[in-house]
C-alpha positions as CSV (number, residue, x, y, z in Angstrom):
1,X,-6.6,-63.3,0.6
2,X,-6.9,-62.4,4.2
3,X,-9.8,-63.5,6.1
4,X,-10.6,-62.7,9.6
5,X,-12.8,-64.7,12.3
6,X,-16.4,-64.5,12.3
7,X,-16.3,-61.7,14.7
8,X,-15.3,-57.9,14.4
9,X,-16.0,-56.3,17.3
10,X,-15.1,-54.3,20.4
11,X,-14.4,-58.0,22.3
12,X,-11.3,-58.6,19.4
13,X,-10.8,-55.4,17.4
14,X,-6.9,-54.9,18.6
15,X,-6.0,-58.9,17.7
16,X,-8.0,-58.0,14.4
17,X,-6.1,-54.9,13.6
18,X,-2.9,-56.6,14.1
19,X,-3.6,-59.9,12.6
20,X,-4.6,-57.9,9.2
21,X,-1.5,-55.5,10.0
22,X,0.8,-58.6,9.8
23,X,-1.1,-59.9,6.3
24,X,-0.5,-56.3,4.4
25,X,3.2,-56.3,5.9
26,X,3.6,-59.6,3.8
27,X,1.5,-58.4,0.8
28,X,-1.8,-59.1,0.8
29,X,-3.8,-56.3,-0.1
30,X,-7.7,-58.7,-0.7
31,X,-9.7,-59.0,2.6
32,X,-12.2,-61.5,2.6
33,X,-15.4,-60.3,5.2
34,X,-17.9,-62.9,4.3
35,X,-17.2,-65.1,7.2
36,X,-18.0,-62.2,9.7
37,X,-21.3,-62.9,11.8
38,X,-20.6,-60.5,14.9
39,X,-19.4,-57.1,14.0
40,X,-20.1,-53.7,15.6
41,X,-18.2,-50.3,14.8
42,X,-15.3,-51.2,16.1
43,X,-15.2,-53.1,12.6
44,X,-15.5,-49.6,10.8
45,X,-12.5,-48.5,12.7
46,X,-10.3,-51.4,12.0
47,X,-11.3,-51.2,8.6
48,X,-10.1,-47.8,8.1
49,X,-7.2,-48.5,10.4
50,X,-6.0,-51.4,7.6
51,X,-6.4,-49.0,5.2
52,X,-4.5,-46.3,6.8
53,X,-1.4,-48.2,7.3
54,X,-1.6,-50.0,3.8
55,X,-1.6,-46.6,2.1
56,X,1.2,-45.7,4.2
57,X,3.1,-48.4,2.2
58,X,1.5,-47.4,-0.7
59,X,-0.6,-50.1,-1.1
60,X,-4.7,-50.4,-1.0
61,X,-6.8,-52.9,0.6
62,X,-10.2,-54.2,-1.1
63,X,-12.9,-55.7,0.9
64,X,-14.7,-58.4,-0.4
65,X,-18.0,-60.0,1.0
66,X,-18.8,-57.2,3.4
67,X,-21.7,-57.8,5.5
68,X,-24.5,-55.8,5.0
69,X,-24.1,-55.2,8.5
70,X,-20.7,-53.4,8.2
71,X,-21.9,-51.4,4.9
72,X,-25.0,-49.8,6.9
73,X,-22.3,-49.0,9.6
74,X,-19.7,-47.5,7.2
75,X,-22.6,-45.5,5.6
76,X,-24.4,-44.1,8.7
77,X,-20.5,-42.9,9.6
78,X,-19.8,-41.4,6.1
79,X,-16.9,-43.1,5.3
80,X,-17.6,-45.8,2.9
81,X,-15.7,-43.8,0.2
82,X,-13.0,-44.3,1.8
83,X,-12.9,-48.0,1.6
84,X,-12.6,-49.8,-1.7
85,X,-15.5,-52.6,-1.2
86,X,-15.2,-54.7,-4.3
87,X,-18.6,-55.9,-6.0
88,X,-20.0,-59.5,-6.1
C-alpha cells in the first residue's frame, strides 16, 4: 500500500504525482491518505492524475483513509465518482 507524506498540496504536488507514479509502475494499485494533514486542490488533481495513468495500464487505484478535507474538495469539483474511495 502506497502512502504519501502528510502533505498534498501545491508546495509538493509534482514529487507526489511522481512518487505515486513510480508505486503503480511497480504494482501497487491501494493508496493510503490517512496520514495527510495539509492538503489543498492540488490534491484533487494528483489524485485524478494517479488514476489517469493507472487506467492507462489498465489498472485502478483505491483511496483509502481520505481526509474529510480532500472528500469536500473532490465533491465541491464534481469528480468524486471518478475516484474509487474505499469505505472504513
Amino acid at each position: 500500500m502506497y502512502q504519501p507524506t502528510q502533505e498534498l498540496s501545491l508546495h509538493n504536488a509534482v514529487d507526489a504525482a511522481q512518487a505515486g507514479m513510480a508505486a503503480i509502475v511497480a504494482g501497487i494499485t491501494e493508496f493510503d491518505l490517512s496520514s495527510l494533514k495539509t492538503v489543498d486542490s492540488a490534491a484533487v488533481v494528483v489524485m485524478l492524475n494517479w488514476q489517469r495513468e493507472a487506467g492507462k495500464l489498465g489498472k485502478t487505484i483505491a483511496f483509502h483513509g481520505v481526509p474529510s478535507s480532500i472528500a469536500s474538495l473532490l465533491a465541491l469539483y464534481g469528480v468524486s465518482e471518478l475516484l474509487h474511495i474505499a469505505q472504513a
